[in-house]
C-alpha positions, 0 to 999 in steps of 0.5 A: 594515496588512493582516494577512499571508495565510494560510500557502498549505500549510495546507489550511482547515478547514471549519466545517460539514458542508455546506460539503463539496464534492460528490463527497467524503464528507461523513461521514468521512475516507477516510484514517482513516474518523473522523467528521467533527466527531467528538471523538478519543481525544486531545480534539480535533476531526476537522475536513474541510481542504479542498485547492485541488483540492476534495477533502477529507480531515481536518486530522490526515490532511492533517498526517501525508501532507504529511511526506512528499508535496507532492501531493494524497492522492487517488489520481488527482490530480496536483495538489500539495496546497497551493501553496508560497510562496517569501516565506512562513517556514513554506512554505520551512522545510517545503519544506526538510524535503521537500527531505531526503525527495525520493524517490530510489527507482527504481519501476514503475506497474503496467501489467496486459497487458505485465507479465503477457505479461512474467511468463509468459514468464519462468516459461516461461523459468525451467521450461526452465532450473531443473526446480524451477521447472517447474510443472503445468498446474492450478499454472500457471492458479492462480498466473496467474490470482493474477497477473492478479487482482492486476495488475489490482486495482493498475494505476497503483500505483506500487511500487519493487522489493520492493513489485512483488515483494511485492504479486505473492507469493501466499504474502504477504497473510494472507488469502492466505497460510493458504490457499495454504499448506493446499493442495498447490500452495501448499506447493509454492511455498513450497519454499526457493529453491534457491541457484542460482536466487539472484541474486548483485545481488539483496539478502537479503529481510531485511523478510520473514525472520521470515515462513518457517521457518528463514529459508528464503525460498519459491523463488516469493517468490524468482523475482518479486523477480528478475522485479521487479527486470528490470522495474525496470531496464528500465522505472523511474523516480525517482519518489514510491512513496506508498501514497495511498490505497485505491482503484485505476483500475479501481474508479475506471472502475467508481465504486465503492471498493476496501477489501480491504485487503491486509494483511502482517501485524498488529503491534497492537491496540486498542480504537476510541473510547469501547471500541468496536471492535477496531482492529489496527495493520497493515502492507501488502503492498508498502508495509511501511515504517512510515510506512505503518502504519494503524489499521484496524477489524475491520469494513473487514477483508476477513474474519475469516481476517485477524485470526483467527491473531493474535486467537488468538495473542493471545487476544484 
């Protein structure tokens, strides 16, 4: 008797380096960076799985994405990342699974121009009806040029409501948030929210709260979940909001990467493989659920103005 296939959802695992199809990296993962063939901390062996789309990434990382995406972890293929068997077990328990963690939020895709048109014309609107709101020129130019920059750094990412406002916010990503605050238009954006700006459907930003002084939200922070929440009505979907990887159309177009991380905050650290360097356990700007948190190393960090608050804080 023939011996029965391999189960179609397990990726196979390449035995050697130059059996990694080109364009992929044949050195490292570009989930988690380990070295191909490599040892982990835990003893085993980081080992490249390759997808019925060629692209490549390790087994540990393909383990962990298909807990919760059926696609491929690359940002632009829409391909799943194993096709699912309706006679094979382990493919209708796991297809069970995923079942119970369809997406049911409603998200976005970033589209640069018509959101940027959108939000000059809601803080436009906001300065004519809350004088709080009103900004000078030299803020306006700052912040819009915030919002383009950034805009265009994330078109085709998906995000849901507290991610669209979230990743807009100046106030937010480390690397942002310490200068922005040094400067006078900063301060002035963090100003608490006055109450009637707060809309009544819009939740308590509960995930941020321990961010800001007494719990104050900045009036900023405010006004772009209230703008992300219209977009969302308007223009969402029920649709998968996984954060799958780094790089964004535009570096795409371009073929390069985009590694400046934007980072919320810094939970943990450690040290790398064999006491090498420093890694700190992150959480992103936009994607601020758990299952998202990374180790990063200190050397893919955009700057040491991303660490350098905690590393003193901890005294590291």
């Amino acid at each position: 008797m023939a011996a029965a296939p391999p189960c179609p959802h397990s990726p196979p695992l390449l035995r050697r380096r130059d059996h990694i199809p080109l364009p992929n990296d044949r050195t490292s993962c570009l989930i988690c960076f380990d070295t191909y063939f490599s040892r982990r901390e835990d003893g085993s062996k980081v080992r490249p799985a390759l997808l019925p789309c060629n692209h490549v990434f390790c087994n540990r990382c393909m383990e962990e994405h298909r807990e919760y995406s059926l696609l491929c972890p690359n940002n632009w293929c829409d391909d799943e990342a194993a096709p699912l068997s309706d006679t094979c077990e382990r493919c209708i328990e796991w297809a069970s699974k995923y079942q119970q963690l369809a997406p049911t939020k409603v998200v976005v895709m970033v589209d640069p121009k018509p959101m940027l048109s959108s939000l000059k014309s809601y803080f436009a609107d906001l300065a004519s009806s809350h004088k709080e709101c009103k900004l000078t020129l030299s803020i306006r130019r700052t912040l819009f040029g915030h919002f383009e920059t950034t805009l265009l750094n994330a078109e085709g990412w998906v995000f849901d409501v507290d991610g669209l406002a979230e990743v807009l916010d100046p106030l937010l990503a480390i690397q942002d948030r310490a200068y922005w605050l040094k400067k006078p238009y900063g301060k002035k954006l963090a100003k608490p929210a006055p109450s009637i700006l707060v809309d009544a459907s819009l939740p308590a930003n509960e995930q941020n709260r321990d961010l800001w002084p007494n719990d104050e939200e900045p009036w900023i922070s405010t006004v772009l979940r209230i703008w992300a929440k219209v977009q969302i009505d308007a223009e969402g979907e029920v649709k998968d909001a996984d954060f799958k990887g780094y790089s964004t159309r535009r570096h795409e177009r371009e073929g390069t990467m985009n590694f400046e991380f934007a980072i919320k905050q810094i939970l943990d650290h450690r040290l790398g493989e064999d006491g090498g360097e420093k890694e700190y356990l992150v959480q992103w700007v936009g994607y601020p659920m758990p299952k998202y948190y990374k180790w990063v190393a200190r050397a893919w960090m955009s700057g040491p103005g991303v660490h350098a608050a905690y590393d003193r804080l901890h005294s590291i």
